[in-house]
N, C-alpha and C positions, 0 to 999 in steps of 0.2 A: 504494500500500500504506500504509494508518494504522498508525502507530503510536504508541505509549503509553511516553514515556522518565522512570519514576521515576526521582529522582537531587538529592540535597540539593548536592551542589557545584556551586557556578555555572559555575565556570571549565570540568567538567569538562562540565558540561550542555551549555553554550553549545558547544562544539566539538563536540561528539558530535550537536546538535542539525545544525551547519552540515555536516557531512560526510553524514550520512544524509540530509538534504536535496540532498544533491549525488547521492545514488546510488542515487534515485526516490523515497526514501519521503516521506510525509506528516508529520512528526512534530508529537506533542504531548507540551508538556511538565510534568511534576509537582515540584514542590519540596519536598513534604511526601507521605506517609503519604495522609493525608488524602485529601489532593486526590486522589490517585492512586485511591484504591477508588474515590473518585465520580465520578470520569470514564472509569474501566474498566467498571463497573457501566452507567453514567449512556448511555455512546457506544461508537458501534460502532468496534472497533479489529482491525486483523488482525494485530497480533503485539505484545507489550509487552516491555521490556528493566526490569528490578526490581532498586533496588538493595534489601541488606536494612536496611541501618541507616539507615535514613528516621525523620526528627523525626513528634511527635506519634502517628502509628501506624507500629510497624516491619511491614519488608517480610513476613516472615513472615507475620503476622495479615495484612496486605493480600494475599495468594495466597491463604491459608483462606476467606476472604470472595469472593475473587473467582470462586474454585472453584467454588462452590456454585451464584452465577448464571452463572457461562461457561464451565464444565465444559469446552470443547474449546478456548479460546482461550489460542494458542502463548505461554508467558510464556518470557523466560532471566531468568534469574537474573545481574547484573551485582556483585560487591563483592569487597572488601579481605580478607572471612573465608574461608579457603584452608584449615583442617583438616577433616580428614574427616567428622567431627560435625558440621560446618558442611553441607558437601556433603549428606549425608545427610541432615538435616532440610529444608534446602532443596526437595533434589527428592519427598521425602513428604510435604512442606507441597503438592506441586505444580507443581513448576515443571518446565519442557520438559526445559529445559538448564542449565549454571552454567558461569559463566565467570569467572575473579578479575581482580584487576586486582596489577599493571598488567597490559596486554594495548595488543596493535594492530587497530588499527580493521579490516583486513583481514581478521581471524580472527573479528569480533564480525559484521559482515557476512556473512560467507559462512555463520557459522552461523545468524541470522536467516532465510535464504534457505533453508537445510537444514530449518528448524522451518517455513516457509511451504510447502516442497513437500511434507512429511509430511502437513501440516494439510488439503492441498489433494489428497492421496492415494485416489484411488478417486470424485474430483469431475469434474463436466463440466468442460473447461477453463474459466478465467477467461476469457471474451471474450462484447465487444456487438458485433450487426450489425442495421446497417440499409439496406437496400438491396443493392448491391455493393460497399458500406464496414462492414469489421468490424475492432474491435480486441481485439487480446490485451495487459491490461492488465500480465499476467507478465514477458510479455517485452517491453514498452513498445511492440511495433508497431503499425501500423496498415496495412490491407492494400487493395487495391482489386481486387476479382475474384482475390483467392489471391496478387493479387503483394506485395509492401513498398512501401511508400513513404517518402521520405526527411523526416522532422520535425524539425524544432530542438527543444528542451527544450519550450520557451513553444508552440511552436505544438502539441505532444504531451497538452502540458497542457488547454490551450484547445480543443481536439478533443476530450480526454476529457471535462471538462465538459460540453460542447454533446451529448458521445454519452449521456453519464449524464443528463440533463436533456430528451432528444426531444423534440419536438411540446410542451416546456415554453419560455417566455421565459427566456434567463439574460442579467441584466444587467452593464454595464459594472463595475458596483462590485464584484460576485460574481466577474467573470474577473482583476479586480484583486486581489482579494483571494485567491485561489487562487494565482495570481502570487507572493502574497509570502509566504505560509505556504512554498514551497517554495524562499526564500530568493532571490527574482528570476526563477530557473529559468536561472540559466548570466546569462554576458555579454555580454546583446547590448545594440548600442549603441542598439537602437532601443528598448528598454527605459524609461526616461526620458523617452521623449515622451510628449506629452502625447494624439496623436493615435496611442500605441501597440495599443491593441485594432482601430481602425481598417484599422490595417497588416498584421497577423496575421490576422484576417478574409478581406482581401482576399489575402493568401499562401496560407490554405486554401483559398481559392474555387478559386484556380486547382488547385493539388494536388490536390481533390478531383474535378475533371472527369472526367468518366466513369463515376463509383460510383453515380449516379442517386440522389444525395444534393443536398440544396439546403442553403446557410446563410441563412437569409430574415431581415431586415432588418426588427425593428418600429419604428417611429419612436416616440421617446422613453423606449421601453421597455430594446430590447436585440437578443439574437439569438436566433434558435432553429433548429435544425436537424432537417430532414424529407425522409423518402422523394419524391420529383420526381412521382411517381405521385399523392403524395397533399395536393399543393399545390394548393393552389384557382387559382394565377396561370396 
């Protein structure tokens, strides 16, 4: 799940950054006004957290603007302005939901989650399949012929990749950096090696037996993953 965290305070960014990385999402982050229209506008996001007192353009005109081109994209409303004038203009500028602060992370989550099932209301579920391997990206699973299968953080990630990329090459540098946008993806020790994509490769090969999925191996290139049917080996 992308998401879009406007927010001028470092301190408070940087933590808000590292916990929503811990509890699936993608995040990107914006320090100004600014930035935030242009990459709300600019990149595909599936939920944004806004504060409204952002330097250079406040939050308010950045919702107005973003309105216009995203019209169904779930924004809350994250800040310190707590009277009802506030509230009020917030959610008629557009925005999902509001939330003040202070606040616990518990409560800004579960609502994010509340605005992504609305969003998602009346949609096919979120899920890729290929072969007899399909995932539901909502509920982080991954399933082989209807059942679950047990994934670490990194290997989840690295599966979704290779699922969103099909019968595409994804290289080392690309699983690496997927890797770190979501802050490591937990702690494993195999993390730090240098031969870690390697290793997780070779952990999905085995996990994926049976799904009539192949991970195929291009020399110098990368990986890519394909239906067994429709491999030329």
């Amino acid at each position: 799940m992308n998401l879009l965290l406007a927010e001028d305070d470092p301190l408070l960014a940087d933590a808000l950054c590292a916990q929503m990385r811990r509890s699936g999402f993608a995040v990107e982050h914006a320090p100004n006004g600014a930035v935030a229209e242009y990459l709300l506008v600019k990149q595909p996001f599936d939920v944004a957290v806004l504060d409204l007192g952002l330097p250079m353009v406040d939050g308010l005109t950045v919702l107005k603007h973003v309105r216009v081109a995203k019209p169904a994209l779930p924004v809350l409303i994250l800040t310190a302005l707590d009277s009802l004038e506030d509230r009020v203009a917030g959610l008629n500028a557009g925005a999902d939901d509001y939330l003040t602060k202070p606040f616990d992370f518990p409560e800004l989550e579960a609502r994010l989650r509340a605005l992504l099932r609305r969003s998602r209301a009346g949609a096919q579920p979120l899920r890729a399949e290929v072969a007899g391997l399909s995932l539901d990206q909502e509920a982080r699973r991954a399933l082989i012929h209807g059942e679950p299968i047990d994934l670490s953080p990194r290997e989840w990630m690295l599966l979704d990749l290779l699922m969103a990329n099909r019968d595409r090459v994804v290289t080392k540098e690309q699983i690496n950096q997927t890797w770190a946008s979501a802050d490591g993806g937990g702690n494993d020790p195999q993390g730090s090696a240098t031969n870690a994509v390697e290793v997780y490769i070779h952990r999905l090969r085995r996990k994926l037996e049976g799904a009539g999925v192949a991970i195929r191996t291009v020399r110098g290139l990368g990986y890519l993953l394909e239906a067994e049917a429709s491999s030329g080996a």
